[in-house]
N, C-alpha and C positions, 0 to 999 in steps of 0.2 A: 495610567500613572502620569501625575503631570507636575506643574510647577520645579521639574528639573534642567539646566541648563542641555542646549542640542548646539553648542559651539562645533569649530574645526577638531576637535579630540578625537570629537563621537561620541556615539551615545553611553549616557551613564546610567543606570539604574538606581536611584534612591537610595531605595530597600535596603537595609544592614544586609547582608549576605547575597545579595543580587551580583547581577553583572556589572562591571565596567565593562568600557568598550572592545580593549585589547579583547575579554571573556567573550565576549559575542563576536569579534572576528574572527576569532581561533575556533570556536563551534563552528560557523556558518563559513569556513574554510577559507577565510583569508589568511593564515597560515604556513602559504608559502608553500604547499606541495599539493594545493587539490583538493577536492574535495574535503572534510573536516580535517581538522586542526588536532594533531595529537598532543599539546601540552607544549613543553619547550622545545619537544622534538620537530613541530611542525613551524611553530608561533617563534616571535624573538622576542617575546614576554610568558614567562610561568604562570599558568594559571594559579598558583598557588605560594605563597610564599613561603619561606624558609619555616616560619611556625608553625604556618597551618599545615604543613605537608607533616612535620614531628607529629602535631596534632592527630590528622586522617592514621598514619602508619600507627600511633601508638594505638587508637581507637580499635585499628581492625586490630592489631596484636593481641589486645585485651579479649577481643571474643574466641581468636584459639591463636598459640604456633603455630607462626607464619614463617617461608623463606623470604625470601627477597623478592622474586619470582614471583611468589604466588602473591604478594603486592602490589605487584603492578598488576598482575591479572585480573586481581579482585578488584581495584579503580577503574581500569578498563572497563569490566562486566558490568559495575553500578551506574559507569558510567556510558551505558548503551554503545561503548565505543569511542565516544566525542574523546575522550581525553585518556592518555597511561604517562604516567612520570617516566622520564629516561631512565637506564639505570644506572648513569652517571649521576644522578641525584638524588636517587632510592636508596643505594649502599650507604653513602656518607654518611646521610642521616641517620642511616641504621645505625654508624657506628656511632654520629652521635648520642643517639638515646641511649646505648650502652653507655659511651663514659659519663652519661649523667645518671646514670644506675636505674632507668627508665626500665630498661630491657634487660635481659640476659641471655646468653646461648645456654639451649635447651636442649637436650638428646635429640636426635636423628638418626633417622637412617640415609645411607649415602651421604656423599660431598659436599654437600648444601647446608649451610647454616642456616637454623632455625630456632627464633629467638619467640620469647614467653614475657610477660609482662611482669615486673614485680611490684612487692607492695608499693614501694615509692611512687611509680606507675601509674598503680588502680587510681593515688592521692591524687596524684596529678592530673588524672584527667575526671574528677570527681569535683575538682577544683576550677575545672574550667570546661563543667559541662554545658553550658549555654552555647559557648563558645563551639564548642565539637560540636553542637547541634546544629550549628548553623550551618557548618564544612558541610556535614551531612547532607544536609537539605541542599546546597550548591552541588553536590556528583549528583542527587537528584533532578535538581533543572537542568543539567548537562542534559542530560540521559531524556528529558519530556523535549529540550529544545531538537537534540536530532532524532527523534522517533517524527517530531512534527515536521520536522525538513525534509525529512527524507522522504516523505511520499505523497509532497504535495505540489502546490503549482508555487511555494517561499523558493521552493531548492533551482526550481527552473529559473526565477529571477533574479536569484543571487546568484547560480554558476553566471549569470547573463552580463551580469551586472561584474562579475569578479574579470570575466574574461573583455569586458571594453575598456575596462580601469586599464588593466595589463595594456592592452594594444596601443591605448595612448599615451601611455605613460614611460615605456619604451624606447622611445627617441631619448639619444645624449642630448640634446639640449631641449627643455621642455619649458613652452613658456609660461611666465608666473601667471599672467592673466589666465589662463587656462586654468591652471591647477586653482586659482579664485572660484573660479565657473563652477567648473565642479564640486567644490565644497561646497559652495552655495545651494548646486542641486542636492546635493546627497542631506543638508543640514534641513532644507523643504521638505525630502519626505520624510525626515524621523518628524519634523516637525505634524507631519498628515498623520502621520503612523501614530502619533500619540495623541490627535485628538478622534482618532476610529473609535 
């Protein structure tokens, strides 16, 4: 992929539904806790915005009653892991979709609400299936990017690479030429990495 800009941001992916940069630090575990990046919980950027998260939740609703729960479990599972929505941001939504008569609460058994998609729903996302398709194919590349990290010699060079950021970056007072330098390096290899 090329003719896209590799500034101080990081790297952006083109592609309609690809990654931006925060999406690739949050996979490949810059993060903030370690190894991969679980979404907002790990990252302090959402992989997912407000719409497209209605968007994924109504999507899986649509194929059966879902709790809430089994929502994040099932973005978790598609997503090999890499990514689960908090559930400080799974619920609301949930309730948003209900007040926009997206969803409904469905019979259950036990404590757990479990909501069903209605006609208005099906509309909505009939209406904006391009759109869902694309979310889709994104918990997709989650899911290819850490099966490929995880068991090769990427994951040894990025924990490598995550853990000398940290150690230098550590001191209260950090000097700005530094932090130049290293932009500089890290901006050279996407730049190598995108003509491989």
């Amino acid at each position: 992929m090329r003719h896209h800009h590799c500034g101080h941001r990081g790297m952006h992916f083109g592609r309609r539904g690809g990654f931006g940069g925060a999406d690739f630090a949050m996979a490949f575990g810059f993060g903030g806790r370690g190894g991969f990046g679980h979404g907002e919980r790990g990252g302090r950027r959402r992989m997912f915005d407000g719409t497209e998260l209605r968007l994924i939740l109504l999507k899986l609703i649509e194929e059966q009653p879902r709790h809430g729960y089994d929502l994040i479990r099932e973005i978790e599972e598609r997503t090999g892991g890499a990514y689960a929505p908090s559930p400080g941001v799974v619920y609301p939504t949930l309730t948003m979709l209900d007040d926009m008569g997206l969803i409904e609460e469905s019979k259950s058994e036990g404590a757990k609400k479990q909501f069903a998609i209605t006609e208005a729903g099906t509309t909505h996302l009939a209406e904006r299936a391009e759109e869902v398709e694309a979310l889709f194919e994104r918990l997709t590349q989650l899911a290819g990017m850490r099966a490929r990290a995880d068991g090769g010699p990427i994951r040894r060079a990025m924990g490598n690479l995550r853990t000398v950021l940290q150690e230098r970056l550590a001191g209260e007072s950090v000097d700005p030429d530094m932090l130049h330098n290293v932009a500089e390096i890290l901006d050279e290899a996407a730049r190598k990495i995108e003509r491989l």
